[in-house]
C-alpha positions as CSV (number, residue, x, y, z in Angstrom):
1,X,-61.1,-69.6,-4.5
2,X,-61.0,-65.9,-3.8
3,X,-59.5,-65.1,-0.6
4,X,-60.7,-62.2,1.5
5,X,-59.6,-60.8,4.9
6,X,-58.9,-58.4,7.4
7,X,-56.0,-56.1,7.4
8,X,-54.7,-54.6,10.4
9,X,-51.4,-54.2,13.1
10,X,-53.4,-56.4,15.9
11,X,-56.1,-58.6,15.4
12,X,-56.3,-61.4,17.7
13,X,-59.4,-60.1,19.5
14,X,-61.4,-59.3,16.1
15,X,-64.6,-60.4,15.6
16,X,-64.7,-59.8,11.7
17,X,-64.3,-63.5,10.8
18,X,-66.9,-64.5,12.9
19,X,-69.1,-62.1,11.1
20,X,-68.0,-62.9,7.9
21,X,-68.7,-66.5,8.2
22,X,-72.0,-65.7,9.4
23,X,-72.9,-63.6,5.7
24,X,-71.2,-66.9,4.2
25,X,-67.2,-66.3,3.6
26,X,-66.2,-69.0,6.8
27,X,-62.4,-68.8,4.7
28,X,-62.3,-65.1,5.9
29,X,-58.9,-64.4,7.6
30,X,-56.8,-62.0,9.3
31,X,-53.8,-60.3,7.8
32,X,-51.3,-58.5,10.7
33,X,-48.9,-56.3,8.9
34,X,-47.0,-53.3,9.6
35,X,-46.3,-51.9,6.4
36,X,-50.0,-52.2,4.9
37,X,-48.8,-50.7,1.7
38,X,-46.2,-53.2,0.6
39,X,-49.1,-55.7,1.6
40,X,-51.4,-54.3,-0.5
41,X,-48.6,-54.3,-3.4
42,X,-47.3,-57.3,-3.3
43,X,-49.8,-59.8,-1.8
44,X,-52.5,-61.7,-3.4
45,X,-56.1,-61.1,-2.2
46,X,-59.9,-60.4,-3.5
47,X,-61.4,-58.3,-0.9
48,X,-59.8,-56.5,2.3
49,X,-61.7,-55.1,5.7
50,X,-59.1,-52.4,7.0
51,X,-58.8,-51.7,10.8
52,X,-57.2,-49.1,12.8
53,X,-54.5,-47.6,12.7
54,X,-54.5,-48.2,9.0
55,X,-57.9,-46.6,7.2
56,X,-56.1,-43.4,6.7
57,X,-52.6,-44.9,5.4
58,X,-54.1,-47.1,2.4
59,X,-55.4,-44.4,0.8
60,X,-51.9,-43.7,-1.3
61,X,-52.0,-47.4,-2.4
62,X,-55.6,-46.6,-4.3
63,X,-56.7,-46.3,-7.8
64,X,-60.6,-45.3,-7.3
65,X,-62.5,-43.7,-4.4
66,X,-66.2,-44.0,-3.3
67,X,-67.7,-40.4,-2.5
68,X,-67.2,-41.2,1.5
69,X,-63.8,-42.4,1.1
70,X,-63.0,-39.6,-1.1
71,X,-64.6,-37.0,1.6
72,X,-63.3,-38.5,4.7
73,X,-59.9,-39.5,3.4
74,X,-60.6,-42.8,5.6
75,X,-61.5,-46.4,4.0
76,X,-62.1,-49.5,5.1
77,X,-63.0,-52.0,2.3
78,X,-61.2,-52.3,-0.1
79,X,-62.0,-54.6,-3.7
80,X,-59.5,-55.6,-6.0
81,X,-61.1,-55.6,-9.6
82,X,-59.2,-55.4,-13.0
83,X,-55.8,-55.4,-11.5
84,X,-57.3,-51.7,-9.8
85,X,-58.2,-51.0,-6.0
86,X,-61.5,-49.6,-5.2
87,X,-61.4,-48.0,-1.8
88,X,-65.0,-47.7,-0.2
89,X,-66.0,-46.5,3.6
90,X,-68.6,-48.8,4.8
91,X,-68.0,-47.4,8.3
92,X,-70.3,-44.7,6.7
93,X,-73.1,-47.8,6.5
94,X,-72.6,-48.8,10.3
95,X,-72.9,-45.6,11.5
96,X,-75.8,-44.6,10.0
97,X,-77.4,-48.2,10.8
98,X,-76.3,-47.8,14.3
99,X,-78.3,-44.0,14.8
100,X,-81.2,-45.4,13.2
101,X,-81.0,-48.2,15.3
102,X,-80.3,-46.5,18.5
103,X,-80.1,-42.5,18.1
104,X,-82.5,-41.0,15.7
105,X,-82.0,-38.5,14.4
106,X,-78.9,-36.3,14.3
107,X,-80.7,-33.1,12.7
108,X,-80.8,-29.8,14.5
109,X,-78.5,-31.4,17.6
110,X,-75.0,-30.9,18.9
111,X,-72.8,-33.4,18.7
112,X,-69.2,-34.5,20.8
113,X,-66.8,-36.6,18.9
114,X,-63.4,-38.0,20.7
115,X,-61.3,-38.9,18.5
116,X,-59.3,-37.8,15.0
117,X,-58.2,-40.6,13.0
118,X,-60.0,-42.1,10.4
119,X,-63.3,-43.7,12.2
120,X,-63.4,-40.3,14.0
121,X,-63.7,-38.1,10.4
122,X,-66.1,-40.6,9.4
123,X,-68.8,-40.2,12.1
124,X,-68.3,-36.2,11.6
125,X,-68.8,-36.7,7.9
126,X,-72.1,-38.6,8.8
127,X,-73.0,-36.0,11.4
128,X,-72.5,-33.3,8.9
129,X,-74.5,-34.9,5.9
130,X,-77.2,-35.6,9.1
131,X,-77.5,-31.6,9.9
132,X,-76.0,-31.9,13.1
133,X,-75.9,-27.9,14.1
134,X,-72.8,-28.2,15.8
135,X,-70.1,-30.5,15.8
136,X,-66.9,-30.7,18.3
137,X,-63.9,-32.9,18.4
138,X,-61.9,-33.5,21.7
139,X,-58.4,-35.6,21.3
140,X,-55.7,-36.2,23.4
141,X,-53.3,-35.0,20.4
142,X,-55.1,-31.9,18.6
143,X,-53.8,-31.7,15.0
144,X,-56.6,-30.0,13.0
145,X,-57.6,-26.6,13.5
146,X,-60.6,-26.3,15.5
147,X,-59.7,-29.8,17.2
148,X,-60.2,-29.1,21.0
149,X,-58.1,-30.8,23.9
150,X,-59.6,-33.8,25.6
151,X,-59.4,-32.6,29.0
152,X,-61.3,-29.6,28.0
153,X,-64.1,-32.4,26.8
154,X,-67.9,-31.7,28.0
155,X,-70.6,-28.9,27.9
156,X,-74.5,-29.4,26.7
157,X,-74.2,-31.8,23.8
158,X,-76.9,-34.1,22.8
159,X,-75.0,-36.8,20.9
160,X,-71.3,-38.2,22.3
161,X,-69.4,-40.3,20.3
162,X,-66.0,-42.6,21.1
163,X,-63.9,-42.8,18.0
164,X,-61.1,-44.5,19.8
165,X,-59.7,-47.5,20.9
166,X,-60.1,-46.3,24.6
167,X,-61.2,-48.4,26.6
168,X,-61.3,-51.7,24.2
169,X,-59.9,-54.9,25.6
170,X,-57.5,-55.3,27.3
171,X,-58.0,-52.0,28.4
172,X,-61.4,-52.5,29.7
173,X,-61.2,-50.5,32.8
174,X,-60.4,-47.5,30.7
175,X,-62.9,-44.6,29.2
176,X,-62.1,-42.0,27.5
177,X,-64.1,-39.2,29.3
178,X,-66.5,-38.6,32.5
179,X,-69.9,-39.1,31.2
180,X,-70.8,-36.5,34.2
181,X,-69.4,-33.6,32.2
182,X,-71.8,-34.1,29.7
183,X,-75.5,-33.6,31.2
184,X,-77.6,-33.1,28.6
185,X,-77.0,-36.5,26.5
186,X,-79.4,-37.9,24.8
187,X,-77.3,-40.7,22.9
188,X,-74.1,-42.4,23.4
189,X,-72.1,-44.2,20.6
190,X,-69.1,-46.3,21.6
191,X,-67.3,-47.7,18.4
192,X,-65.6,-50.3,20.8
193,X,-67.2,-53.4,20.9
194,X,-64.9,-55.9,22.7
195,X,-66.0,-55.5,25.8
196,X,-69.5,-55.7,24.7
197,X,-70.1,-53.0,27.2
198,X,-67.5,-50.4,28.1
199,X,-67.5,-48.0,30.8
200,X,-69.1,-45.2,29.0
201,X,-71.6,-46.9,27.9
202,X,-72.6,-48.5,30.8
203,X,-71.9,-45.3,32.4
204,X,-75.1,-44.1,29.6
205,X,-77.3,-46.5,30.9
206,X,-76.9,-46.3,34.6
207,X,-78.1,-42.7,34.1
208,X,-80.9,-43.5,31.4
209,X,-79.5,-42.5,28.7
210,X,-79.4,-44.5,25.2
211,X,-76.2,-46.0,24.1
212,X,-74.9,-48.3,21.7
213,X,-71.7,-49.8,21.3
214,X,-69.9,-51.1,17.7
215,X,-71.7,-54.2,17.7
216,X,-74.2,-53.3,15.7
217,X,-71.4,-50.9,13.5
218,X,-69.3,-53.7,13.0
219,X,-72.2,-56.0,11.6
220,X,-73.9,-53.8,9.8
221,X,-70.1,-52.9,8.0
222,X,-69.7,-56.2,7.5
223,X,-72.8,-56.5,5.6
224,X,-72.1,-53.6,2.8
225,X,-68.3,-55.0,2.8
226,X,-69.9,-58.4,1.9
227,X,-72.2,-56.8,-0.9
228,X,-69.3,-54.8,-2.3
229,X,-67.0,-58.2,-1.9
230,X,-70.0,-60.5,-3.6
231,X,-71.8,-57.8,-5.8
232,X,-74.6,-59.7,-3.8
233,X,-76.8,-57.6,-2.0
234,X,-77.4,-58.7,1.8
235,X,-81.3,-58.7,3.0
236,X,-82.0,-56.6,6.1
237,X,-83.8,-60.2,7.9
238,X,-79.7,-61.8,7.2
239,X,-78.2,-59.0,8.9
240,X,-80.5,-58.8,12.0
241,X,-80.1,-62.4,12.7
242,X,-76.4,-62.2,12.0
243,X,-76.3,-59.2,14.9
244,X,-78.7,-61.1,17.3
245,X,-76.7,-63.9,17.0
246,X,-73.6,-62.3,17.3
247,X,-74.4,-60.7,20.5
248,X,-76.3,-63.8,22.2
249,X,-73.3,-66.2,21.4
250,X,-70.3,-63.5,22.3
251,X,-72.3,-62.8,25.6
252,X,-72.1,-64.3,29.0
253,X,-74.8,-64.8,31.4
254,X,-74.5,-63.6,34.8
255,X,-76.9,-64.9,37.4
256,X,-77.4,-62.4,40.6
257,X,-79.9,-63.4,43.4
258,X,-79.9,-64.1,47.1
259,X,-78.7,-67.5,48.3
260,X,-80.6,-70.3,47.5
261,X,-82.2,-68.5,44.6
262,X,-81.4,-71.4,42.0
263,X,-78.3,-69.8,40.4
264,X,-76.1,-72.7,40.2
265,X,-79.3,-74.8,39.1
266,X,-80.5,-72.5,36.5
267,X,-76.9,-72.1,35.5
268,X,-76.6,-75.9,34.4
269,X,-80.1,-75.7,32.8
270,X,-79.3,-72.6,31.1
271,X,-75.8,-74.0,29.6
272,X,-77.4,-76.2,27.0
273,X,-79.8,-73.8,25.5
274,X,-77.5,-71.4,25.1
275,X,-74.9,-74.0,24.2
276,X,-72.3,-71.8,26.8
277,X,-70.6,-73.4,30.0
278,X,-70.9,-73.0,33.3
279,X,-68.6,-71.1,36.4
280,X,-69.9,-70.8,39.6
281,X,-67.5,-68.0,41.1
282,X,-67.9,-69.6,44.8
283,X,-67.0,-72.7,43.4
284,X,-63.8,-71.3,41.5
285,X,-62.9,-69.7,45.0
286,X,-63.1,-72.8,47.2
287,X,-60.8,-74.7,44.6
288,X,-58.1,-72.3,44.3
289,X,-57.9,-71.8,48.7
290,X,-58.7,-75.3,49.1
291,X,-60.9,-74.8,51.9
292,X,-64.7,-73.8,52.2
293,X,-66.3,-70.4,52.2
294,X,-67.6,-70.7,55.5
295,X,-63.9,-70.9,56.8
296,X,-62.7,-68.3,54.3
297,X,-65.3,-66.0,56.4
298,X,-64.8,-67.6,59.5
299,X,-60.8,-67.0,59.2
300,X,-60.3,-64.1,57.3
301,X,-63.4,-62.1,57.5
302,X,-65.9,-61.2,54.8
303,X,-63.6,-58.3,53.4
304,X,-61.1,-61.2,52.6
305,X,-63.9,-63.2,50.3
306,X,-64.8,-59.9,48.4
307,X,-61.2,-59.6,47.5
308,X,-61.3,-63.4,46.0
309,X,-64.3,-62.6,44.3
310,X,-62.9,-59.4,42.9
311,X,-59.9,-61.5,41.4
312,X,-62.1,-64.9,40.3
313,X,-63.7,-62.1,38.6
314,X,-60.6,-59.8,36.9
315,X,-59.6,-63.6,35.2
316,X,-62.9,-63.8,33.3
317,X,-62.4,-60.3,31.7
318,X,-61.6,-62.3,28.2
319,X,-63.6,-65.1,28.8
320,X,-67.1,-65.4,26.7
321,X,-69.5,-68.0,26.2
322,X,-70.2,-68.4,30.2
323,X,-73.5,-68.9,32.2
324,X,-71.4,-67.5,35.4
325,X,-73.3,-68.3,38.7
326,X,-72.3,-65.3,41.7
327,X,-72.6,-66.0,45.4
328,X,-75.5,-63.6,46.7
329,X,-73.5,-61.0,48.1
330,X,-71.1,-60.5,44.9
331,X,-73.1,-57.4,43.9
332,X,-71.8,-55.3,46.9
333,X,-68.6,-55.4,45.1
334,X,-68.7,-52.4,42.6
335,X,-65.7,-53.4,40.9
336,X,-66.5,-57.1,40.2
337,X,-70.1,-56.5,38.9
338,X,-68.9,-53.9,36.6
339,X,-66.1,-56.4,35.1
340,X,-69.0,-59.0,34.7
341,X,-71.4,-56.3,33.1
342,X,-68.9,-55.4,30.4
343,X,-69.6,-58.7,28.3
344,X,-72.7,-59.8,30.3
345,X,-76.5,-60.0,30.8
346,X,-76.6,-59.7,34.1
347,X,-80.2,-61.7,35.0
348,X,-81.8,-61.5,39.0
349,X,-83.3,-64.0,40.3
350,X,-86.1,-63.1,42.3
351,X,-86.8,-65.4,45.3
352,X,-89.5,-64.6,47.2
353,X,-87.1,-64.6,50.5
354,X,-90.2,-66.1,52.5
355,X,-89.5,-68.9,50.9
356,X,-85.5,-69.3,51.2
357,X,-86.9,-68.4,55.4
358,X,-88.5,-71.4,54.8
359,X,-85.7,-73.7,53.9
360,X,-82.6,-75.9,55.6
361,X,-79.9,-73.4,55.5
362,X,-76.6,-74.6,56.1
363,X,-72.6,-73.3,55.1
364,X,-74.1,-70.3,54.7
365,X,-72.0,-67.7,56.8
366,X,-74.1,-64.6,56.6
367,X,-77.4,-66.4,57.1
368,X,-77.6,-68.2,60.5
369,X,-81.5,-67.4,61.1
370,X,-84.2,-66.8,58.9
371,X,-84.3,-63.2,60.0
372,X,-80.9,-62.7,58.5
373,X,-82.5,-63.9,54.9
374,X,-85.1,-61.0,55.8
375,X,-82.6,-58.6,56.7
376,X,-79.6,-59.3,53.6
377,X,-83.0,-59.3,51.5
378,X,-84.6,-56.3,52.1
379,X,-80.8,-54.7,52.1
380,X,-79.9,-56.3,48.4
381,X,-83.0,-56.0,46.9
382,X,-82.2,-52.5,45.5
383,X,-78.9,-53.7,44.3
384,X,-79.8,-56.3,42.5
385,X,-82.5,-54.7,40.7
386,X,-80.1,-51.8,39.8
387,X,-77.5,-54.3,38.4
388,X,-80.7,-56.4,36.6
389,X,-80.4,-56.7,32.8
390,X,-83.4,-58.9,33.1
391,X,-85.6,-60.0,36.4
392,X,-87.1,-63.0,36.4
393,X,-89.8,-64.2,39.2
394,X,-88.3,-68.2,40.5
395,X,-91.8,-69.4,41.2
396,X,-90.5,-73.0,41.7
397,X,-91.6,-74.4,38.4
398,X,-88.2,-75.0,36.9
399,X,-88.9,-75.9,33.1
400,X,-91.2,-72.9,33.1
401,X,-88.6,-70.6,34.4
402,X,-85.7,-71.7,32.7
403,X,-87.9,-70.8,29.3
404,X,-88.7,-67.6,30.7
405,X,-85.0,-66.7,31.6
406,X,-84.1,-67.8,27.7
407,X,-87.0,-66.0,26.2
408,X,-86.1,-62.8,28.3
409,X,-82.3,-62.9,27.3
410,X,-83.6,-63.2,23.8
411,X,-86.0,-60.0,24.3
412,X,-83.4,-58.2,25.7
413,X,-81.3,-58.4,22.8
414,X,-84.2,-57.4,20.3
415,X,-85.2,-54.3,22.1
416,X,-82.0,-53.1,22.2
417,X,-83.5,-50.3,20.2
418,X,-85.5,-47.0,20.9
């Protein structure tokens, strides 16, 4: 059996094997090491992926060069065949996937590129052989000439691009840059993909702009590493499904809406379909206090309960494969919805709040009238529709709904393109 892997430093939050069992190889593995070139000597293997910091180091251990490999000085596949190593750059592939995907065209624009390791010199390769008319790369350590500082990073570009691990989990509060320095983006290209979503790109799409992270990079990789593994070329219907998939199983599903909306319901239905499991952050909070959320507001004051949401919340920063049900008000907590929106779909729920007026109300302890519904409604309603992923009208008919909320969670995936 031939054996193929990933070689990196760490590797415990990779995705690769997931992908690679989904183009057929579920005996992919990692391979931690830190000397990669006594591993490439002296172990036994087919077929590697290499990851950072190591595409630029494994060069020295090769016997043949693709053109981008060769260009960039940075490879990430490499293929063991007749006792030689064949170094190839699929990164190249994802990249140019990804723009095609996402960005367009990179002709005629200017382009910002943090970062200067080997991922970094790849995307300015492909800029490059794109006709990007200017090209501009910010680090935190300059080392080749022309290589600018990165607090010196922003100006009029068109195209911004993350080359670093900035900003990748653990460190998912980080970014590398203000997106506010940049006004005149048109795309955003994060090569992070764990969180799903990091701060610059949501950062992108709170201001409209079009962003993308690796996801789509690290499939599409995946894919011409497979081919070049298999000599078996991949069809482009595989590969979409194998993304799709990717990103509806690693997700989690966050429910927003105003009390009595049907998130914890919809949560359960929801669970099954999408074969995830179910927290219900108020819930979580009145286990760990041990008493109700009534007396947690009645006690200690509503600041108090936005501080326990904020740190149910910090402790699902790893978790995936959640429906997660909020209490109504957790989207006046900036920090909490942001941690849920890095690997989340965040879904509203849209009551009509005439009808929550309507209903028995009880342990609720900002709603003691039906004029408070009105009121926290007409206050939220902006909110939640900023933080929406996906809206979906509750008109009562459950079965209905809970198809609509699947079907929309499935669009929302495939349009994640121009």
């Amino acid at each position: 059996m031939k054996t193929f892997g990933l070689l990196g430093k760490h590797l415990s939050h990779s995705f690769s094997p997931i992908v690679h069992a989904a183009f057929g190889d579920p005996d992919y593995r990692t391979f931690e090491t830190v000397d990669p070139i006594a591993f490439l000597e002296y172990e036994e293997f087919d077929g590697l992926n290499v990851t950072i910091p190591y595409k630029e180091t494994v060069r020295a251990a090769m016997d043949v060069l693709d053109d981008v490999s060769a260009r960039t000085g940075a490879i990430n596949t490499i293929v063991r065949r007749n006792g030689k190593l064949y170094g190839y750059n699929t990164d190249y592939d994802g990249i140019a996937a990804t723009f095609a995907r996402y960005g367009g065209d990179p002709r005629g624009k200017t382009a910002a590129v943090i970062g200067n390791g080997g991922a970094a010199k790849t995307v300015i390769q492909y800029l490059k052989d794109g006709g990007a008319a200017q090209i501009d790369v910010f680090c935190r350590t300059p080392r080749a000439p022309g290589d600018l500082p990165l607090d010196e990073a922003g100006g009029s570009y068109a195209i911004l691009v993350n080359a670093t691990p900035i900003g990748m989990h653990p460190d998912d509060d980080g970014t590398p840059i203000d997106i506010a320095r940049f006004p005149n983006l048109e795309f955003v290209f994060d090569f992070v993909y764990n969180p799903l979503r990091t701060n610059l790109v949501l950062a992108a799409i709170d201001r409209g702009i079009p962003a993308a992270s690796g996801l789509y990079m690290l499939v599409m990789q995946a894919r011409r590493a497979r081919e070049l593994f298999t000599d078996t070329l991949i069809p482009d219907t595989l590969a979409e499904s194998v993304y799709r998939d990717l990103a509806v199983q690693q997700a989690n599903v966050v429910l927003i809406g105003m009390p009595l909306s049907g998130k914890s319901m919809y949560a359960t239905r929801l669970a099954s379909g999408f074969e995830k499991t179910v927290f219900d952050t108020d819930a979580a909070i009145e286990s760990c206090e041990g008493v109700a959320i009534s007396d947690i507001f009645a006690l200690r004051g509503e600041p108090a309960f936005r501080a326990l949401e904020e740190t149910i919340v910090e402790e699902l920063a790893a978790t995936r494969g959640i429906i997660v049900s909020t209490g109504g008000g957790m989207i006046k907590n900036p920090t909490a919805m942001q941690r849920l929106r890095h690997n989340g779909v965040v879904v509203f729920l849209d009551k009509d709040y005439r009808k929550i007026m309507a209903a028995d109300i009880r342990n609720r302890p900002l709603i003691q009238s039906p004029a408070d519904v009105e009121r926290l409604a007409l206050e939220r309603r902006p909110i939640y529709e900023r933080y929406a992923d996906v809206k979906v009208e509750i008109t009562g008919r459950q079965e209905e709904t809970t198809k609509e909320i699947e079907a929309k969670i499935h669009a929302y995936f495939d349009r994640q393109r121009p």
